[in-house]
C-alpha positions as CSV (number, residue, x, y, z in Angstrom):
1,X,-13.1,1.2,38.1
2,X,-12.5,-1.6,36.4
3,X,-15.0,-1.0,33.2
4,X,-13.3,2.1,33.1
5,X,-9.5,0.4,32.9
6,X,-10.8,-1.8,30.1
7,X,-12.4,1.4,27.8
8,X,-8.8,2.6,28.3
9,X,-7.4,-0.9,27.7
10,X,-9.4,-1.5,25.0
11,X,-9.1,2.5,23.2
12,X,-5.7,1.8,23.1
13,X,-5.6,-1.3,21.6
14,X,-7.9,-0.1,19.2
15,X,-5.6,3.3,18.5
16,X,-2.3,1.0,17.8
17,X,-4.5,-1.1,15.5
18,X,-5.7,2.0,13.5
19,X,-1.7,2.7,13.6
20,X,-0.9,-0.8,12.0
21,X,-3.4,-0.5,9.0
22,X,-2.4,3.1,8.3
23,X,1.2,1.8,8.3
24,X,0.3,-1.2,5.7
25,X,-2.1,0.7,3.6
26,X,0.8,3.2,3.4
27,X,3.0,-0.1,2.3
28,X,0.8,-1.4,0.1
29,X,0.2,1.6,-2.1
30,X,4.0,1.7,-2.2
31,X,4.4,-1.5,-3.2
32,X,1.1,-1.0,-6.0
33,X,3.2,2.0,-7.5
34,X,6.5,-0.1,-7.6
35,X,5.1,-3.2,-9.8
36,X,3.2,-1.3,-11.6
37,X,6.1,1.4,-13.0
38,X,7.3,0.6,-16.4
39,X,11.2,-0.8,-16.6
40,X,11.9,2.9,-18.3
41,X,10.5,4.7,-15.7
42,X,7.2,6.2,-17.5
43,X,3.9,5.3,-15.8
44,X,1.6,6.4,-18.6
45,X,0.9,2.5,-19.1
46,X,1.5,3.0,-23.2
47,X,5.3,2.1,-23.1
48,X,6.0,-1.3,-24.0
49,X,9.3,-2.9,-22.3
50,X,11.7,-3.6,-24.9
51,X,11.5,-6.7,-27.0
52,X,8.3,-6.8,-26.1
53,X,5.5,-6.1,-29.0
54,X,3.1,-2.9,-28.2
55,X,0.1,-4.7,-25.4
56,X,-0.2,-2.1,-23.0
57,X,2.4,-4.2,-20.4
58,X,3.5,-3.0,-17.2
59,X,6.4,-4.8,-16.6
């Protein structure tokens, strides 16, 4: 009984840990798509922010 009430211990941890890095994978690519958005809102990476000269800047 009791290797079977660690698997189930363990599976669980293991399931709530999957949950965790889905949940920050899911935060980082947010957080990737945020920083690298141009200040005018175009994502094409070949709009410089103004005052700035023309070198392919993200932000």
């Amino acid at each position: 009984m009791t290797n079977n009430s660690e698997s189930q211990i363990t599976a669980a941890k293991v399931k709530e840990l999957q949950t965790q890095v889905d949940d920050l994978k899911e935060l980082v690519n947010t957080l990737l798509s945020i920083i690298c958005e141009e200040p005018d809102g175009v994502t094409s990476g070949a709009a410089p922010s103004y005052g700035q000269p023309k070198m392919n800047y993200c932000m």
